[in-house]
TILO-463753 format. One record per residue: residue in one letter; residue number from 1; y, z, x of N, C-alpha, C in turn. Coordinates in Angstrom, 3 decimals. Atoms other than C-alpha are relative to their C-alpha. Layout:
BEGIN
[A NUM [Y Z X] [Y Z X] [Y Z X]]
...
This chain:
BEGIN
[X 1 [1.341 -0.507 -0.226] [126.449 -25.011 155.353] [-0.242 0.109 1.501]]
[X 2 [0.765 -0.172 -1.757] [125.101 -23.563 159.036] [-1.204 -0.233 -0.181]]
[X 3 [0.913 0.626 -0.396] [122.537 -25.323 160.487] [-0.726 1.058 1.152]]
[X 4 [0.800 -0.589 -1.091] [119.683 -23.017 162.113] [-0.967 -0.910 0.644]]
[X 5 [0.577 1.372 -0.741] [117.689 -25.088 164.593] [-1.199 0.666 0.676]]
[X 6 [1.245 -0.535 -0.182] [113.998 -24.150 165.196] [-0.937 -1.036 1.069]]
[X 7 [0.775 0.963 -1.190] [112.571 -25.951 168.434] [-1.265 0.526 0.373]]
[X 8 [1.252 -0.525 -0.638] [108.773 -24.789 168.904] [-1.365 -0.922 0.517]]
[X 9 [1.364 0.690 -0.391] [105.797 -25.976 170.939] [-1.205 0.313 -0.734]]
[X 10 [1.433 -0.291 0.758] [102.703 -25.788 168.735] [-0.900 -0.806 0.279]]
[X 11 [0.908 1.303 -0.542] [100.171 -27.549 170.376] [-1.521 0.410 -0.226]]
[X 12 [1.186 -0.194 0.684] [97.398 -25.497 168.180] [0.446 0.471 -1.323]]
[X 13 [-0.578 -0.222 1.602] [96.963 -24.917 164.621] [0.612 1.787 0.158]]
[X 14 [-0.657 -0.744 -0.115] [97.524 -21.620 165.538] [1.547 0.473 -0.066]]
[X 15 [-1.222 -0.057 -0.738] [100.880 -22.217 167.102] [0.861 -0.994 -0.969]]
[X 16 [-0.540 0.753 1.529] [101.523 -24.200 163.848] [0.349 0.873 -0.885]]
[X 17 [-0.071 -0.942 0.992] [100.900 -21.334 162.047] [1.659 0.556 0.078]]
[X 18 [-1.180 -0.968 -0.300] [103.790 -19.332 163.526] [1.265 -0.745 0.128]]
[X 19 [-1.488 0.518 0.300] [106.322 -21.881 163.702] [0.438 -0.668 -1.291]]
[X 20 [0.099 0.472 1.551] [105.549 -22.870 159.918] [0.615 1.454 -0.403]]
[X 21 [-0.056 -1.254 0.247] [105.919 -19.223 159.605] [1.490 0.783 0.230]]
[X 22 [-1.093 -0.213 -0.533] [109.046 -18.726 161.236] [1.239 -0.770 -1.124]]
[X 23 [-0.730 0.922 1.024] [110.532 -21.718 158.950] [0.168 0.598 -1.216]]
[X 24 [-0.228 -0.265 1.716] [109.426 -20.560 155.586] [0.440 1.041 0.298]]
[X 25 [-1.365 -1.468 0.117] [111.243 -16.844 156.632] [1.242 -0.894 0.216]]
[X 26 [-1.119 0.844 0.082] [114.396 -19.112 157.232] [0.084 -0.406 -1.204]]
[X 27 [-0.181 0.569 1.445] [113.631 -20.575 154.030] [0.104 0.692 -0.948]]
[X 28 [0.396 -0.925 1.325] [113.477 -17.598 152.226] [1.196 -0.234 -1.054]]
[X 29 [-0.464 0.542 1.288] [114.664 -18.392 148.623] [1.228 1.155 -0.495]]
[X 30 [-1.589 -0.871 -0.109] [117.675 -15.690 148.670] [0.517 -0.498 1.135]]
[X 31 [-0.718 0.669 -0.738] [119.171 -17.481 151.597] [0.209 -1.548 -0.276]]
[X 32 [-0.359 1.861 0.654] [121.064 -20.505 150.163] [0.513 -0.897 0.644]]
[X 33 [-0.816 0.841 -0.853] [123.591 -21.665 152.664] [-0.770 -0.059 1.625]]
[X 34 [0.129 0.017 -1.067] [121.405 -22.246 155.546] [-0.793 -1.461 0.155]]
[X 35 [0.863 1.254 0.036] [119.876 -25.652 156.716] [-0.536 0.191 1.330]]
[X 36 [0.697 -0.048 -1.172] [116.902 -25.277 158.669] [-0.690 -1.282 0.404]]
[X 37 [0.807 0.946 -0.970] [115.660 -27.947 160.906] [-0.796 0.552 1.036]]
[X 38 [0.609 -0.017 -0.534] [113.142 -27.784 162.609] [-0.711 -1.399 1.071]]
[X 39 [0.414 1.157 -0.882] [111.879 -30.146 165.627] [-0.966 0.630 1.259]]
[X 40 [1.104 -0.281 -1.335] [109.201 -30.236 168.422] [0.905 -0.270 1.101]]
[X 41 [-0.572 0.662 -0.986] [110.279 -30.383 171.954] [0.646 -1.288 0.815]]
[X 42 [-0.042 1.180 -0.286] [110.076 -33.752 172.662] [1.218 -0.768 -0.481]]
[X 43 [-1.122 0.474 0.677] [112.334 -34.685 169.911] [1.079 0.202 -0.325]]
[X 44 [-1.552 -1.099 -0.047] [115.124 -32.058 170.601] [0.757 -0.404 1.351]]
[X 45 [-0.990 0.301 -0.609] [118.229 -33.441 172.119] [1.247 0.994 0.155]]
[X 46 [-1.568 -0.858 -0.347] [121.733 -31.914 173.438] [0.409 -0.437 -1.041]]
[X 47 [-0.465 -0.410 1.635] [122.931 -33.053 169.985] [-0.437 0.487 -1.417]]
[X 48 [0.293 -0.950 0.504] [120.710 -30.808 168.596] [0.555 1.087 -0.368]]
[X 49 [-0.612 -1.111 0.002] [121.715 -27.920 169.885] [1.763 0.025 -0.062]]
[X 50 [-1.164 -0.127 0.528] [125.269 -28.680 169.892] [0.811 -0.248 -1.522]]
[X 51 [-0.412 -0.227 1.420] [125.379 -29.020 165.939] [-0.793 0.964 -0.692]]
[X 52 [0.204 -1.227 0.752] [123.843 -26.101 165.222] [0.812 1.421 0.430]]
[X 53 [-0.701 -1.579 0.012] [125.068 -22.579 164.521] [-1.132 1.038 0.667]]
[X 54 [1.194 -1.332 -0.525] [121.854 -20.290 166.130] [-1.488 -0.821 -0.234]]
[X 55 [0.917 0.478 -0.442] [118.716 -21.557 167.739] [-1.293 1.090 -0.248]]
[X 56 [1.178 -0.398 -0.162] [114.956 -20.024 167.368] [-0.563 -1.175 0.825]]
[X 57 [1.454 0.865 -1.065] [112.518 -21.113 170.482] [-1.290 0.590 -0.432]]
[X 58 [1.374 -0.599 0.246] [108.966 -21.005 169.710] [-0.892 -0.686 1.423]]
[X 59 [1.404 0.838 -1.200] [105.928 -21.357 173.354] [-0.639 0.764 -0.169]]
[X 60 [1.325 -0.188 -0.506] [103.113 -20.623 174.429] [0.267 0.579 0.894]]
[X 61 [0.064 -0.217 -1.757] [102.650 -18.882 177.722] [-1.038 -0.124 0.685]]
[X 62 [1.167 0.312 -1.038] [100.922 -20.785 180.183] [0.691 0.372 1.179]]
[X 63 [0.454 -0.293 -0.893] [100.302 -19.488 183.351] [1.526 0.815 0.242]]
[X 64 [-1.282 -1.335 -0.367] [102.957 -16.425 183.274] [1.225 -1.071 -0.540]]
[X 65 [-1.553 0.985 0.067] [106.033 -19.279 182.214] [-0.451 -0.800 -1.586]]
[X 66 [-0.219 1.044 0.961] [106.969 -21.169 179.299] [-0.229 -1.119 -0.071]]
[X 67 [0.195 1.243 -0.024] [105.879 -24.167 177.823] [0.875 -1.019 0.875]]
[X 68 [-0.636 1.012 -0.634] [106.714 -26.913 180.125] [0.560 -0.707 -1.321]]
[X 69 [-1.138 0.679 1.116] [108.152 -28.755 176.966] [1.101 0.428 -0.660]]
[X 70 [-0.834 -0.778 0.784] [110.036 -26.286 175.972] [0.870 0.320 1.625]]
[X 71 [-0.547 0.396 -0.950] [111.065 -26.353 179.762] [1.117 -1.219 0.263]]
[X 72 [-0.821 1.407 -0.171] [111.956 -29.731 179.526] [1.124 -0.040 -1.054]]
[X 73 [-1.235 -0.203 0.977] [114.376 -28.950 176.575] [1.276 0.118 0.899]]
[X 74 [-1.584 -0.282 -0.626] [116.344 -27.056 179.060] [0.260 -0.607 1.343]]
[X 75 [-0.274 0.548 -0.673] [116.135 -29.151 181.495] [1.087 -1.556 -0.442]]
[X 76 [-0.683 1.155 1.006] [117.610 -32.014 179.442] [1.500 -0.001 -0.890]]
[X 77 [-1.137 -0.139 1.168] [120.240 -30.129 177.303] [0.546 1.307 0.851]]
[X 78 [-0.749 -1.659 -0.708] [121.382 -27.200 179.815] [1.410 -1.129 0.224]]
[X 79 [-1.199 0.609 -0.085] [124.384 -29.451 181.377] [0.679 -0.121 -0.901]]
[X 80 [-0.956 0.194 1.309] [125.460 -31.009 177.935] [0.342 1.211 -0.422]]
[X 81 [-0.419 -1.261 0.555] [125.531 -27.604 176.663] [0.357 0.966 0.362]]
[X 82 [-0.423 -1.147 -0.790] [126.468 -25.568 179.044] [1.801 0.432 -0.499]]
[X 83 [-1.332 -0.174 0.323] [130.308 -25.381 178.400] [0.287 0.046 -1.372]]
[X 84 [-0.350 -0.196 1.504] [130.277 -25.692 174.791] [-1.322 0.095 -1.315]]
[X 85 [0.511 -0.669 0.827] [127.544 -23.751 173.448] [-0.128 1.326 0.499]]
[X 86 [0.163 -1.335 -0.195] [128.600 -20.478 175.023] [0.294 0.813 -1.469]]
[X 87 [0.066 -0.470 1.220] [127.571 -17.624 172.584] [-0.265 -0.536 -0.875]]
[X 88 [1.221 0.866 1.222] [124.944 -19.581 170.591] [-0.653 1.095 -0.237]]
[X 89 [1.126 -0.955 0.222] [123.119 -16.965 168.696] [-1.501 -0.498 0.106]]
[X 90 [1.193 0.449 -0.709] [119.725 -17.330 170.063] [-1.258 1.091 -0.712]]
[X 91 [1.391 -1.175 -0.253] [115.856 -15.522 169.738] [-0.910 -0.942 0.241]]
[X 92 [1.615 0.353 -0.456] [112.409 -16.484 170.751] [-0.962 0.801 -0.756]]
[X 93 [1.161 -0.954 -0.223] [108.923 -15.729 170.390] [-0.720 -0.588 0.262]]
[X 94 [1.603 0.439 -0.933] [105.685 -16.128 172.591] [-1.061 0.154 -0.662]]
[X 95 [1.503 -0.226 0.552] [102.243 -17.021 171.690] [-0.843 0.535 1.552]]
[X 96 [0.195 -0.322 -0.812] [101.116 -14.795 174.402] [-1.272 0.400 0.665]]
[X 97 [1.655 -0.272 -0.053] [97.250 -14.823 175.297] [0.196 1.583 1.274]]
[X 98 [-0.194 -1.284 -0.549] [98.593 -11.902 178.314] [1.398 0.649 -0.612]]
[X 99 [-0.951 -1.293 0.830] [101.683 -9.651 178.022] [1.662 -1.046 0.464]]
[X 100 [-0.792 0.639 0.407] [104.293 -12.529 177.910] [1.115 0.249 0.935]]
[X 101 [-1.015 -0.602 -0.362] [106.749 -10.790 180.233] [0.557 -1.253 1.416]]
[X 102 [-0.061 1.191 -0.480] [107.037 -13.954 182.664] [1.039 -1.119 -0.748]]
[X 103 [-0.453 0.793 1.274] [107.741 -16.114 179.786] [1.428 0.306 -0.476]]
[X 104 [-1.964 -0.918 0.869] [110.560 -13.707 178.218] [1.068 0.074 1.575]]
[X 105 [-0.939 -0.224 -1.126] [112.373 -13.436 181.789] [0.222 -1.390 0.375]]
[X 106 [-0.868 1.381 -0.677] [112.744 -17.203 182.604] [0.576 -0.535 -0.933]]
[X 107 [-1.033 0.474 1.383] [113.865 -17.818 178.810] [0.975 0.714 0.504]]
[X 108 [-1.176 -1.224 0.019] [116.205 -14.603 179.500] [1.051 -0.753 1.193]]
[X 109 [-0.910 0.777 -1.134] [117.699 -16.568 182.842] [0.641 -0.522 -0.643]]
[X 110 [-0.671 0.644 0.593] [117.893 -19.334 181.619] [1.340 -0.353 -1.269]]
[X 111 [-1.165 -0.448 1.537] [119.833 -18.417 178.014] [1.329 0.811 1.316]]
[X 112 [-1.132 -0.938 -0.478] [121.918 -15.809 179.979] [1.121 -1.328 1.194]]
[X 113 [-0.825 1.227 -0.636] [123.044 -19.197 182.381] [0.651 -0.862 -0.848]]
[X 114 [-0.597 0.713 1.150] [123.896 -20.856 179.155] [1.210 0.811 -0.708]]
[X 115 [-0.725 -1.688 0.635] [125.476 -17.272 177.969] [-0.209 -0.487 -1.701]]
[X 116 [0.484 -0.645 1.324] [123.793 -17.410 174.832] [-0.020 1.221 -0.827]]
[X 117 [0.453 -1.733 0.714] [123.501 -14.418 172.606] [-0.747 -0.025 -0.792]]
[X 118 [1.024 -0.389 0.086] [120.730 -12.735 172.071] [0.114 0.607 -1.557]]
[X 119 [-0.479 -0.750 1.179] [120.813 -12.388 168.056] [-1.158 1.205 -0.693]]
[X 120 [1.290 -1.240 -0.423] [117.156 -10.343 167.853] [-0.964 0.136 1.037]]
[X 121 [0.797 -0.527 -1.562] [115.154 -8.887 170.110] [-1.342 -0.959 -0.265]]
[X 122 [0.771 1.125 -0.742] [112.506 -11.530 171.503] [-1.193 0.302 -0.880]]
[X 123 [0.948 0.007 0.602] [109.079 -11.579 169.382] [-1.055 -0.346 1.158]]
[X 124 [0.514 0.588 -0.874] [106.068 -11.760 171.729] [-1.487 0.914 -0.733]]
[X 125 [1.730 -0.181 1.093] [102.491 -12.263 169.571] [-0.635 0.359 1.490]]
[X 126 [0.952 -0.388 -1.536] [100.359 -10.560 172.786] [-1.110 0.030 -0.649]]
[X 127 [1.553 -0.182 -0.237] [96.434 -10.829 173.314] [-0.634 -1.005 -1.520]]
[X 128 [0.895 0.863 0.951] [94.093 -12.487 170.488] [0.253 -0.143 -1.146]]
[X 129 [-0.324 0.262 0.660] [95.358 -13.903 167.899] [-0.293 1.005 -1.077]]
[X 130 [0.083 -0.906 0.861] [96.181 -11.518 164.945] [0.592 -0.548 -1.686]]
[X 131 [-0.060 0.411 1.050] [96.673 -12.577 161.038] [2.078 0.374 -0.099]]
[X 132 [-0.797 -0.592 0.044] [99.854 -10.146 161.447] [1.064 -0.264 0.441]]
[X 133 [-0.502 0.958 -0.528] [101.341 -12.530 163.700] [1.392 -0.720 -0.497]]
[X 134 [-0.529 0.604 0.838] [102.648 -14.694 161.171] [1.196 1.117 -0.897]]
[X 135 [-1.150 -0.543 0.962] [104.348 -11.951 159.164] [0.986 0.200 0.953]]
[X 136 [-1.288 -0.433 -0.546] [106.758 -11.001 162.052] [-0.116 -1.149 0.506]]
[X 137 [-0.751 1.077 0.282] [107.170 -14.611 162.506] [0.955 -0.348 -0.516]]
[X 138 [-0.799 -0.158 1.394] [108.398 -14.878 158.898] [1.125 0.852 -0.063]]
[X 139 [-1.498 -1.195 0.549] [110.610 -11.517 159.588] [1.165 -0.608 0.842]]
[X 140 [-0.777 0.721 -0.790] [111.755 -13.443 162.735] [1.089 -0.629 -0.632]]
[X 141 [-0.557 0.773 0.730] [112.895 -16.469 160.547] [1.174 0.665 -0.789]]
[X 142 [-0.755 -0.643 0.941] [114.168 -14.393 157.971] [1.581 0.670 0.563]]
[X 143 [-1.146 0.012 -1.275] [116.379 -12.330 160.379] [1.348 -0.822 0.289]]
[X 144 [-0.688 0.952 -0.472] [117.973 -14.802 161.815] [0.778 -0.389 -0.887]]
[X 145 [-0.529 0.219 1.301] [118.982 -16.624 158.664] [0.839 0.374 -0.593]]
[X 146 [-0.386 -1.333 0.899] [119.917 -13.976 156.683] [1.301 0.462 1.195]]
[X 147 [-0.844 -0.495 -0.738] [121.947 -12.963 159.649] [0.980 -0.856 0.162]]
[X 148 [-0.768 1.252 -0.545] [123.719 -16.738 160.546] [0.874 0.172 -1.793]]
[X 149 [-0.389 -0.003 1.007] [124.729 -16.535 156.652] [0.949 0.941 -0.407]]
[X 150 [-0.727 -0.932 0.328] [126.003 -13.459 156.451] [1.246 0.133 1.074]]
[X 151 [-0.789 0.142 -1.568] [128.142 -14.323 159.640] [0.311 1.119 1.134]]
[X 152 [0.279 -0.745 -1.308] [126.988 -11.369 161.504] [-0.326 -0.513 1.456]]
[X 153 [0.241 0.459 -1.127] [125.802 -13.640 163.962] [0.814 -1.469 0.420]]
């Protein structure tokens, strides 16, 4: 079984919503062989990410940049993982009150210093919270999944 590994800051129900949202598309009930974990920043270690098969990040964007906790991930687990998680299938997505593009470029460094790969294109919820949100969350999740299983990614 591959292990997808879902690290998001939700530090409103909102931001609950979408990384609940992100999970249950991972969970979707035609994808059998996948074990999703999920963990908050705090509690995500370098032997996290080095026993999984493909990572989802979920922040916030404060002040043009990524959650500082979600900062501190890679501050914590870049070294350990640097050498032996090149080509980790990877994606994101921003809870983006402006246009997120800050946010997506210091993840994009950072990953690209790790040499991650980029398995879909970046999700970034922009401006006031929308119900709609959640579903391309869910397609996020799904995605991914569906993709780590089928060993496209």
């Amino acid at each position: 079984m591959k292990r997808l590994l879902i690290v998001a800051h939700a530090p409103s129900p909102n931001t609950v919503r979408l990384r609940d949202a992100v999970a249950g598309g991972a969970r979707h009930p035609d994808i059998e062989d996948i074990d999703v974990v999920v963990k908050a920043p705090l509690d995500t270690g370098p032997e996290d990410i080095l026993t999984c098969d493909a990572i989802i990040l979920g922040t916030t964007e404060n002040l043009g940049y990524m959650a500082g906790l979600i900062k501190d991930v890679f501050d914590r687990c870049y070294y350990p993982c640097l050498e032996k998680t090149q080509g980790l299938p990877f994606s994101f997505y921003i809870r983006a009150g402006h246009d997120g593009t800050g946010t997506r470029r210091a993840i994009e460094s950072i990953t690209t210093g790790l040499r991650w790969k980029l398995a879909q294109e970046p999700l970034i919820c922009r401006g006031e919270y929308r119900e709609d949100f959640e579903a391309q969350c869910s397609e996020l999740g799904m995605y991914v999944a569906a993709s780590l299983e089928a060993g496209i990614i």
